[in-house]
One Martini backbone bead per residue (centre of mass of N, CA, C, O) as a GRO file, in nm:
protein
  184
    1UNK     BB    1  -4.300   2.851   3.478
    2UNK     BB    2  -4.109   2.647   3.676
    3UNK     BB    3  -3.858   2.400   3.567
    4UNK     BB    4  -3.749   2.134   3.632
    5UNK     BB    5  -3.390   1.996   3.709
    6UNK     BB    6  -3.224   1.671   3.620
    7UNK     BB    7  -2.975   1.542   3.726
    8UNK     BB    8  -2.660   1.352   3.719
    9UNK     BB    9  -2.563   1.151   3.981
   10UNK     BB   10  -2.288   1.039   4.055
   11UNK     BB   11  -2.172   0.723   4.118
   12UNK     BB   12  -2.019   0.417   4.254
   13UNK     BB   13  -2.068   0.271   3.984
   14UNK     BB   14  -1.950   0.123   3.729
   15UNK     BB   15  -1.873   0.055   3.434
   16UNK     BB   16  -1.953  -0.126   3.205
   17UNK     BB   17  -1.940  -0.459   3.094
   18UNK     BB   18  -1.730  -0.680   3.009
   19UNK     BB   19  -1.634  -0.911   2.846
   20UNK     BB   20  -1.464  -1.214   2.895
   21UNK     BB   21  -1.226  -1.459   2.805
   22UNK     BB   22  -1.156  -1.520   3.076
   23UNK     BB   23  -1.256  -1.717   3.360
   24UNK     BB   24  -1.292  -1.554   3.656
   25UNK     BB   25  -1.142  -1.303   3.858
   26UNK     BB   26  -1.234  -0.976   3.867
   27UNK     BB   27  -1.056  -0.693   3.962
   28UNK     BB   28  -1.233  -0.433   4.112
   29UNK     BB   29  -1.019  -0.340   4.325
   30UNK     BB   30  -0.741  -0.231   4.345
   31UNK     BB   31  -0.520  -0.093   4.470
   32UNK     BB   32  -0.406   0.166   4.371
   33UNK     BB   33  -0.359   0.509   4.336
   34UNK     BB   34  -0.447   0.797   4.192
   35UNK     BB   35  -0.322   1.082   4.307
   36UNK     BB   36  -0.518   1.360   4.413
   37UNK     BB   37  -0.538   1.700   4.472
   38UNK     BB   38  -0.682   1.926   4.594
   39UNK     BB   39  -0.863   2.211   4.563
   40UNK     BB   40  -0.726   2.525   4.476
   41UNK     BB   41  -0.752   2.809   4.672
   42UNK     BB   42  -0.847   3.083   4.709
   43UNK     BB   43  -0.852   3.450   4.869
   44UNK     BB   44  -1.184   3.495   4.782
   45UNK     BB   45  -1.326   3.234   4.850
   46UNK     BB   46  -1.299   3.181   5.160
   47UNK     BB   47  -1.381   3.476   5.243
   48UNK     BB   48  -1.693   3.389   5.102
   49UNK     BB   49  -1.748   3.076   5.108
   50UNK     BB   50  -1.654   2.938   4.830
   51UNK     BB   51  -1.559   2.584   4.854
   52UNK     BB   52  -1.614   2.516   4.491
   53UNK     BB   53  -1.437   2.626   4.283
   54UNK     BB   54  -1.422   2.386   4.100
   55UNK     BB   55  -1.679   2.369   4.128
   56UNK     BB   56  -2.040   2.374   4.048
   57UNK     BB   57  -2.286   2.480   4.170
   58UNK     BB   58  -2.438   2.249   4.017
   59UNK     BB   59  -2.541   1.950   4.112
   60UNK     BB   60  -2.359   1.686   3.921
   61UNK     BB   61  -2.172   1.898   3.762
   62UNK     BB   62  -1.887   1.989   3.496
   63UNK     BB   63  -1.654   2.221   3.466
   64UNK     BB   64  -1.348   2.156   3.370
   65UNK     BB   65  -1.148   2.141   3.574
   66UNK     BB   66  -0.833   2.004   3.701
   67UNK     BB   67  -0.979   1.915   4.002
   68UNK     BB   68  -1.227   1.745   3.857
   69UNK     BB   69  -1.235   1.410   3.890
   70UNK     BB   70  -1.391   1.093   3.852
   71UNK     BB   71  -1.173   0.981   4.063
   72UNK     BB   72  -1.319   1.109   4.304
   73UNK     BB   73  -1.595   0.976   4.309
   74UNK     BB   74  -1.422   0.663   4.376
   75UNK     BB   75  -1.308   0.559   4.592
   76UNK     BB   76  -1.032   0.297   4.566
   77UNK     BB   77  -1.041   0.370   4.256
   78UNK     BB   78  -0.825   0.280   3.954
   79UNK     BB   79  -0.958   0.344   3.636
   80UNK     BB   80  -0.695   0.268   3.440
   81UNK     BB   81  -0.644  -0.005   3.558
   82UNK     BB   82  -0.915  -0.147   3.514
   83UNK     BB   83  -0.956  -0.089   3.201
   84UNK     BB   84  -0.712  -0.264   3.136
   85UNK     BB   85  -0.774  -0.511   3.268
   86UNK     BB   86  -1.058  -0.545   3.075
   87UNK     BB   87  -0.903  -0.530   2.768
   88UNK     BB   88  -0.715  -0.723   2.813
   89UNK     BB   89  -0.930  -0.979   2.867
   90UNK     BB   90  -1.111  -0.853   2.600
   91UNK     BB   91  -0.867  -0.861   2.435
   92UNK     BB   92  -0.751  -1.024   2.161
   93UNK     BB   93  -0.436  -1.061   1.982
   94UNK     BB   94  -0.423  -1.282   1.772
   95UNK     BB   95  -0.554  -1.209   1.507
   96UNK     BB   96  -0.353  -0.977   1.486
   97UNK     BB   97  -0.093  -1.124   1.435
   98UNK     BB   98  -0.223  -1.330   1.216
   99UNK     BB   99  -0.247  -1.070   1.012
  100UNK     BB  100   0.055  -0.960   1.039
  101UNK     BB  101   0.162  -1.238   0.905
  102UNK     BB  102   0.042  -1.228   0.646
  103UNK     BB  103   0.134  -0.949   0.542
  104UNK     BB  104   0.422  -1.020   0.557
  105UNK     BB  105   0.404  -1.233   0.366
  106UNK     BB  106   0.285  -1.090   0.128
  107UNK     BB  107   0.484  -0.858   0.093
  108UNK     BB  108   0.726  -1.054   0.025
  109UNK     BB  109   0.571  -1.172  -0.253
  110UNK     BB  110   0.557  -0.914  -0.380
  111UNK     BB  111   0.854  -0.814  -0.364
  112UNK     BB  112   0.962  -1.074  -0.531
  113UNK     BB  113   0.781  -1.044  -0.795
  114UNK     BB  114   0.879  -0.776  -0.873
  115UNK     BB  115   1.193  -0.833  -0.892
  116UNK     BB  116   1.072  -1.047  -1.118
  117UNK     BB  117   0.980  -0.866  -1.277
  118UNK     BB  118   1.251  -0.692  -1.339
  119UNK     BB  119   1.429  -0.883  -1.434
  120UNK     BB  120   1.247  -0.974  -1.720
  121UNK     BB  121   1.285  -0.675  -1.809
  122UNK     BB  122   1.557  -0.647  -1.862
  123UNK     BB  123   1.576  -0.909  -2.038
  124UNK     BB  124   1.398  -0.792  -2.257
  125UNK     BB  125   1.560  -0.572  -2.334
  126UNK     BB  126   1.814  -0.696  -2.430
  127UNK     BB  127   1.655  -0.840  -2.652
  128UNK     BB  128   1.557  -0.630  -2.801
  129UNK     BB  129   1.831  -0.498  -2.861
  130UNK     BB  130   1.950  -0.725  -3.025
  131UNK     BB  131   1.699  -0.752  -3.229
  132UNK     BB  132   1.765  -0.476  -3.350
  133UNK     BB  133   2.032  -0.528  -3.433
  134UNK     BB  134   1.991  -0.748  -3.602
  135UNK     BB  135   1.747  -0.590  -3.803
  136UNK     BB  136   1.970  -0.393  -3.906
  137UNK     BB  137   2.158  -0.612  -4.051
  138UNK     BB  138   1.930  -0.734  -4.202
  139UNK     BB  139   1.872  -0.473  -4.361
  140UNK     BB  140   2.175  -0.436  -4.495
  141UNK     BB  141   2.174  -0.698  -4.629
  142UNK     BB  142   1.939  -0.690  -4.791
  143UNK     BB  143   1.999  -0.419  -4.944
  144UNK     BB  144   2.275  -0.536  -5.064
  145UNK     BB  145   2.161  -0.734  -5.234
  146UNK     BB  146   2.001  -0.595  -5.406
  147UNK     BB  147   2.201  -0.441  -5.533
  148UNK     BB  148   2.354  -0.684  -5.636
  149UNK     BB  149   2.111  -0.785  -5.818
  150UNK     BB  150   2.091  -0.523  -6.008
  151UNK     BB  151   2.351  -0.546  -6.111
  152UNK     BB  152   2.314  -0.820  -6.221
  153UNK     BB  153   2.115  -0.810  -6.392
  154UNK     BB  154   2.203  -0.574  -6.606
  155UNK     BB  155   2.441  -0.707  -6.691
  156UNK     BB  156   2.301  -0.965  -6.826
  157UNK     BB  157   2.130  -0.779  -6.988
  158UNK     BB  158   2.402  -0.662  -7.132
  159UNK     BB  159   2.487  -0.956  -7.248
  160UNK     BB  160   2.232  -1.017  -7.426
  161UNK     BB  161   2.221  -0.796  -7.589
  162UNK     BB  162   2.510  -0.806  -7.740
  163UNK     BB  163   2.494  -1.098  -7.834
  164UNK     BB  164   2.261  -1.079  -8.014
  165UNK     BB  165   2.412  -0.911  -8.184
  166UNK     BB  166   2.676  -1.058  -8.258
  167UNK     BB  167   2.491  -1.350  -8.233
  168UNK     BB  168   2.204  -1.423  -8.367
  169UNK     BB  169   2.154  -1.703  -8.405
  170UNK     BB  170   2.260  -1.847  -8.171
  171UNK     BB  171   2.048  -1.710  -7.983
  172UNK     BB  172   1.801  -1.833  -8.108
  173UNK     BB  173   1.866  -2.109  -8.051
  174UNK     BB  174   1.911  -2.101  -7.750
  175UNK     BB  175   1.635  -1.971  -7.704
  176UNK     BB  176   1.464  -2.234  -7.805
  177UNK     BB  177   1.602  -2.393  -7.602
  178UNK     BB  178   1.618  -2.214  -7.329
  179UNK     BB  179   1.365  -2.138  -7.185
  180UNK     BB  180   1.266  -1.830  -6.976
  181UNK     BB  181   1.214  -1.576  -6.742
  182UNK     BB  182   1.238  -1.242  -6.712
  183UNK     BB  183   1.010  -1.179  -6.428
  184UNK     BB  184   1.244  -1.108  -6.210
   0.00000   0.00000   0.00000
């Protein structure tokens, strides 16, 4: 049982028609065209009688050899003008233009941003350097006091140790008016 297959043919109709942005009349029919040179024929094609070497043998089919073109199917109409026409028509390019300058706008705001963090950040490590340094000094300064206090105690204990010894009454009676706490 053989099965019938139809093909679809090529019509000389335009293809979808997109809206326009702007109402008036669009042309569809440019001057221009798209020069197209006919298929170029072997010498074995001619002899045997098939004038179709480009194209399928079967109608309406395309078999993408580079001599046969949609554009030869539609007379005196080219259509990458057509296309471009009604691109242009209907595609607005403003809101994508505003979009490109809001990026722009953003990105110079985080650049500067940046920047001032990096500012921020440079100052921030410059006070922590000094900080370091202080607090360097300032334990320096410290374990020194440190130091001369003991040495100061020391000192101290080893005179009234002394005192006690050589004048052990004076010492008694100053012990009892000036009464003070050893716990230091």
């Amino acid at each position: 049982m053989a099965t019938q297959r139809q093909f679809h043919q090529p019509t000389a109709s335009l293809p979808i028609s997109m809206p326009s942005k702007a109402p008036g009349s669009v042309n569809y029919y440019p001057v221009g065209r798209v020069a197209v040179s006919p298929p170029d024929l072997s010498e074995s094609s001619t002899t045997t009688g098939n004038r179709n070497s480009g194209f399928s043998t079967i109608p309406g089919s395309f078999n993408g050899s580079p001599n046969s073109d949609y554009e030869s199917n539609l007379p005196g109409v080219d259509l990458v003008d057509m296309l471009n026409d009604r691109m242009n028509n209907a595609f607005d390019p403003t809101p994508l233009d505003k979009g490109l300058v809001k990026q722009a706008q953003s990105s110079g705001q985080l650049n500067a941003t940046q920047r001032e963090l990096l500012e921020l950040q440079a100052l921030a490590q410059r006070r922590l350097k000094g900080l370091r340094s202080n607090f360097s000094e300032g334990i320096k300064a410290a374990n020194e006091t440190k130091r001369d206090l003991e040495w100061t105690q020391k000192r101290v204990s080893a005179l009234k140790a002394k005192a006690e010894q050589v004048h052990p009454d004076e010492y008694r009676r100053a012990a009892k008016k000036y009464t003070y706490d050893d716990d230091y």
